[in-house]
Every structure is written in structure tokens, then in C-alpha cells.
C-alpha positions in Angstrom: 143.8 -55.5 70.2 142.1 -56.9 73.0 145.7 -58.8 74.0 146.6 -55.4 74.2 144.3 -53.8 76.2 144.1 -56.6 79.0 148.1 -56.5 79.2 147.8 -52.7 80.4 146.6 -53.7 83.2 150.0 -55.2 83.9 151.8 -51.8 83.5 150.1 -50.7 87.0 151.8 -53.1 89.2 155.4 -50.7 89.7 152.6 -48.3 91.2 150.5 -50.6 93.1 151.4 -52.2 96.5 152.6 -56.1 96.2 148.8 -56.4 97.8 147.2 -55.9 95.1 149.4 -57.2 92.8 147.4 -60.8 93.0 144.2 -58.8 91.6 145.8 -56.9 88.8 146.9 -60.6 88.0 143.4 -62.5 88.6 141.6 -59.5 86.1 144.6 -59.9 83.5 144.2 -63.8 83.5 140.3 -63.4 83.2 141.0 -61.2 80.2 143.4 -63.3 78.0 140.8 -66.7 79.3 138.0 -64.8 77.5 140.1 -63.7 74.5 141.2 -67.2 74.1 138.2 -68.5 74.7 136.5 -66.3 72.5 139.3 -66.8 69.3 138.8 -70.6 70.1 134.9 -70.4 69.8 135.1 -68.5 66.5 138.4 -69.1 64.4 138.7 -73.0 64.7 139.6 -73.3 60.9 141.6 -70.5 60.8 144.7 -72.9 62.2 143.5 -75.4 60.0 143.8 -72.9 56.9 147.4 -71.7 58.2 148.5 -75.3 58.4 147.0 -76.2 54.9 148.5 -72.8 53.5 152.8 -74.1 55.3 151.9 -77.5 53.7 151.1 -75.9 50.1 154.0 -73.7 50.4 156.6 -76.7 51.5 155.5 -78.9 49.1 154.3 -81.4 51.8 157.8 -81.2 53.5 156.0 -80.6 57.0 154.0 -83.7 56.6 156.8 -86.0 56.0 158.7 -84.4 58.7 156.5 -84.9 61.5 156.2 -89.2 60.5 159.5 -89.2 61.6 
């Protein structure tokens, strides 16, 4: 949702002079930073869990792959 919300800003630069283009950018940027930041902060086992949850349903298959 918030993805969403910071990518609206993006929707305003076919309106807006190429000046202010670099703004729109810089806000949009600091958005998605915060987002990331904020996921990164507060879901770190979350890809931990996806990753257990491909190697339960492959039987392992992922792990063998990636030994080459």
C-alpha cells in the first residue's frame, strides 16, 4: 500500500515541467528508502520463512541446486 501511494507521485511528472521532475524523483526515492527500510527493520524472518516454506515444497531441490 505504501509502494503504492509513494509511486503516485510519479504519475505527476507528464504535468510538471522537466524542472521539477528531479524533486518528484528525490520524494519518490525517499519514500520507497523508508518502506524498505521499514520492511527490512521489521520482517527479517519473513524471507527466511518463504525460503524454508520453497525448500519444504521442493523437497530440498533448491538446496542441491544452488551447490552446483
Amino acid at each position: 500500500m505504501r509502494v503504492e501511494r509513494a509511486l503516485v507521485g510519479l504519475e505527476e511528472l507528464d504535468t510538471r515541467p522537466t524542472a521539477e521532475h528531479a524533486p518528484l524523483y528525490a520524494a519518490v526515492h525517499r519514500e520507497l528508502s523508508e518502506v524498505l527500510a521499514d520492511a527490512g527493520a521489521g520482517t527479517t524472518g519473513h524471507a527466511a520463512d518463504a525460503a524454508d516454506e520453497v525448500r519444504e515444497s521442493d523437497g530440498g531441490e533448491a538446496d542441491n541446486h544452488s551447490n552446483g
